[in-house]
Steps between C-alpha positions, in 0.01 A plus 500: 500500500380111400206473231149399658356195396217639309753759278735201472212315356403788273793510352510154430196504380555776270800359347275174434289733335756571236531124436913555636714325705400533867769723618376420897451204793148291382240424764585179562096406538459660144724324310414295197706205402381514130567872464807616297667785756753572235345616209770721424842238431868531378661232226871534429555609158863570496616390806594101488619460903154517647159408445167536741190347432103625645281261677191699619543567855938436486782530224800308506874675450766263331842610476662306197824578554508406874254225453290601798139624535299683732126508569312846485144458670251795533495627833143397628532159387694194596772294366359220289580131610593416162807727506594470840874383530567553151709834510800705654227683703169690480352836524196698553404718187527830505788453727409552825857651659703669288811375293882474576719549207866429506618658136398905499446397107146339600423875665362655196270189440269630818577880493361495149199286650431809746560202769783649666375499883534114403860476539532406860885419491827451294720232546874680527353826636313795298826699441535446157142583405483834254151512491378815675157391648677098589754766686223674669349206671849322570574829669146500724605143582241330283774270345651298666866444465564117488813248514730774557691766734252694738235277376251205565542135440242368211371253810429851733305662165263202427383458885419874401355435173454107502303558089760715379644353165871497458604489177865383404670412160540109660555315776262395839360699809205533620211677317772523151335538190806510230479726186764453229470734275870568472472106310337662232608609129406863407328782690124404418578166661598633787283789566236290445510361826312829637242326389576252797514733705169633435291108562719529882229807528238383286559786222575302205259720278767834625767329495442357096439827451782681625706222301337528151552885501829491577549213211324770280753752560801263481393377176390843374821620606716194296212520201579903447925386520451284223285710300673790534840306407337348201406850390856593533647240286195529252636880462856410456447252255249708230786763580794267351303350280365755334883599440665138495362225230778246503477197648818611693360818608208287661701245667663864699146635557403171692843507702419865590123376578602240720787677699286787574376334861666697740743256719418512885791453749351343852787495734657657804782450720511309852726446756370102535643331255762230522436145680480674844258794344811796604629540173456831268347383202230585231183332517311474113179373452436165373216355217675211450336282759161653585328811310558749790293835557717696301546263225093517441524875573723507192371298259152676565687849458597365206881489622815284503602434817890428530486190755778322599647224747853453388667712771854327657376588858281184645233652753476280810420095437250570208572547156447811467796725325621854566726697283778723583588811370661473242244217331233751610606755250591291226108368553382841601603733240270488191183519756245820393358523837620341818263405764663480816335244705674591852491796772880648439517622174668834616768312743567300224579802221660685739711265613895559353523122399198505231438827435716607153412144349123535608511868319572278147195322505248606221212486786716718708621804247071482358420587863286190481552322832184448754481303815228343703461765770210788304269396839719409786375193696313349228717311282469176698213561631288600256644407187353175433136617596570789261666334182224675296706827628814341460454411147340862401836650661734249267339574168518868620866486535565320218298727254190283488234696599339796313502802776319691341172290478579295856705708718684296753662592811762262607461334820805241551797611204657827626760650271811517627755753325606745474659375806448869701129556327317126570155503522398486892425218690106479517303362808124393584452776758342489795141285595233788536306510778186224417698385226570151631143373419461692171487352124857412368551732173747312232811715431493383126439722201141462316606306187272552169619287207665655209471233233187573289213267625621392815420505882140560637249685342240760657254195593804355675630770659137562668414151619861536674412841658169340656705175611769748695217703656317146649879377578575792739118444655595144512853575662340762742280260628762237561718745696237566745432167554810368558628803670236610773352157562 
């Protein structure tokens, strides 16, 4: 069932009303070349491989990694002459036909944007998707499988959907917009491109939103790590000193102090190692090079992360180093907790070759081993949308959170051992009936900060109760447009 005009026009007239974005298609006779149609605008303020700038009736999109561009125009108005020529290609704002994505990592991005009927195909085919409502509509046929077995050629899908935006890490194509977040530094630089997401659809003022809470509980989350370690160490020392007055006696206090960061093992063993990727090895994560997830996730938990790329076993052309067994663990064995970061944890204890060795390891006899697999499905998927979660689940396992004021379900780290008595292998469930158009609900834990003075007070708290309730109005509205028009 299509929209009429006139309740097409009331709606954009009501969201006009609310001095917003206009989340629908303008009259073109209407239109006002000196209005601003995006009061509502996103800045970068982590994020250093993208910038977009607002120009009344369209914004411009500038990749800085790739060095391309890409005009965004409100739908109702036309392409001005001045910037005709000047980019990789141009759209109609809110887009008009749907997206393509070709990493299941941008998935979250529109699920949590209640935009999921927006998705009208995957390049490489929706089998990998773990999302239960993306599943529902790839099952109904709704995406569209693209570029690979059983499916359509990108060429057959945009005679079908000739406004569809593809989006791609690099390279050319028709209709490509390219989003590098993977080029960026720490998690807030890279989630922040939601926030890109959101101008394709005109909802920068949700999508800034969405971001700046899930900031709150990231840093919340780090904030209560560091006060609650500081507490710690406050505690030991009044406890020895109190006792110890020598000069000596202090010098062992502060050596206690500082060793008491627990030391986090990241590493897991693969079958892809060696220059043709078919070798066993042991793959160990690496800070030497670029501050990776996990080595943020530990120094916000307050944590020392045992890193490494000294292995003997080269992995393909790159320079990238596995270790073997052995020089796992020698490296391995002082570790407090162990983080396994692949799928095969049990294989790989069970297994005759590793298993008496692996039963020495400190981690191992403390029963303080977790992989990635708590929710199956979303580790990849999910994870990078989610870092607020992922964060809250490493200071959990590392001791860094205070249970009893913030209780915290884990959602990614599932412990592991005792080998016959793991915890089980979560999932997402199933996509209730109706659910694929309804609000996405965060899967985080409500942070409140623990250090005296801190976080947002009652004033706060109720200006961001009202801004959720017009969000979700906001949203609502923007769903019905773009779905039913």
């Amino acid at each position: 069932m299509k929209l009429t005009l006139s309740l097409f026009a009331g709606v954009i007239s009501s969201v006009s009303a609310l001095n917003s974005n206009t989340l629908g298609c303008l009259n073109p006779n209407d239109v006002d070349e000196n209005t601003d149609y995006f009061p509502h605008k996103v800045e970068p303020e982590f994020s250093t491989k993208w910038d977009i700038s607002y120009h009344k009736t369209y914004k411009i999109l500038k990749n800085l990694h790739t060095n391309t561009s890409w005009l965004l125009y409100q739908c109702g108005t036309t392409i001005p002459e001045s910037e005709e020529g000047k980019h990789q290609g141009s759209f109609r704002v809110p887009l008009q036909d749907g997206l393509v994505l070709s990493s299941t990592t941008h998935l979250t991005h529109i699920e949590q944007r209640w935009l999921r009927r927006q998705l009208k195909g995957m390049v490489g085919g929706t089998a990998w998707i773990g999302s239960p409502c993306f599943r529902t509509l790839a099952d109904e046929g709704l995406i569209e499988n693209i570029d690979t077995t059983g499916g359509i050629s990108m060429e057959e899908f945009l005679a079908d959907h000739p406004e569809a935006a593809v989006i791609k890490g690099s390279g050319g194509g028709a209709n490509t917009i390219h989003f590098s977040g993977t080029e960026e530094t720490e998690s807030k630089d890279l989630y922040e491109w939601h926030k890109v997401f959101g101008a394709l659809f005109n909802l920068e003022k949700t999508a800034t939103k969405q971001f700046d809470e899930s900031t709150f509980r990231f840093d919340c989350a780090a904030d209560n790590a560091d006060y609650l370690a500081s507490k710690r160490r406050r505690t030991t020392d009044l406890e020895f000193e109190n006792a110890m007055k020598t000069p000596i006696r202090k010098e062992i206090v502060n050596s206690r102090r500082l060793n008491e960061k627990p030391k986090v093992l990241w590493a897991s063993h693969t079958l892809y190692g060696g220059p043709n990727y078919n070798e066993t090895s042991w793959d160990i994560g690496d800070c030497s090079k670029k501050n990776n997830y996990y080595c943020e996730f530990a120094e916000m938990c307050d944590s020392t992360i045992l890193h490494s790329n000294d292995g003997s076993i080269p992995v393909g052309a790159t320079d990238d180093r596995h270790m073997n067994f052995e020089e796992f663990i020698e490296f391995a064995k002082d570790a407090d907790i162990w983080i396994y970061s692949g799928f095969n944890f049990d294989a790989t204890f069970r297994d005759a070759t590793f298993n008496e060795e692996l039963k020495k390891l400190k981690s191992v006899q403390n029963n303080q081993v977790y992989d990635v697999q708590k929710t199956s499905g979303t580790w990849f998927e999910h994870r990078i949308a989610e870092y607020d979660i992922v964060l809250q689940d490493f200071c959990e396992v590392t001791g860094r959170n205070d249970d009893a004021a913030i209780p915290h379900e884990r959602m990614y780290f599932r412990k592991v051992l005792p080998i016959d008595d793991p915890e089980p292998i979560g999932s997402l469930g199933v996509c209730p009936n109706g659910a694929v158009d309804l609000p996405w609900e965060t899967r985080a834990s409500d942070c409140i900060y623990l250090r005296p003075n801190s976080g947002e007070t009652e004033e706060d708290e109720s200006s961001s109760s009202a801004t959720r309730k017009f969000s979700a109005i906001t949203v609502a509205i923007a769903t019905l447009a773009l779905t039913m028009a």
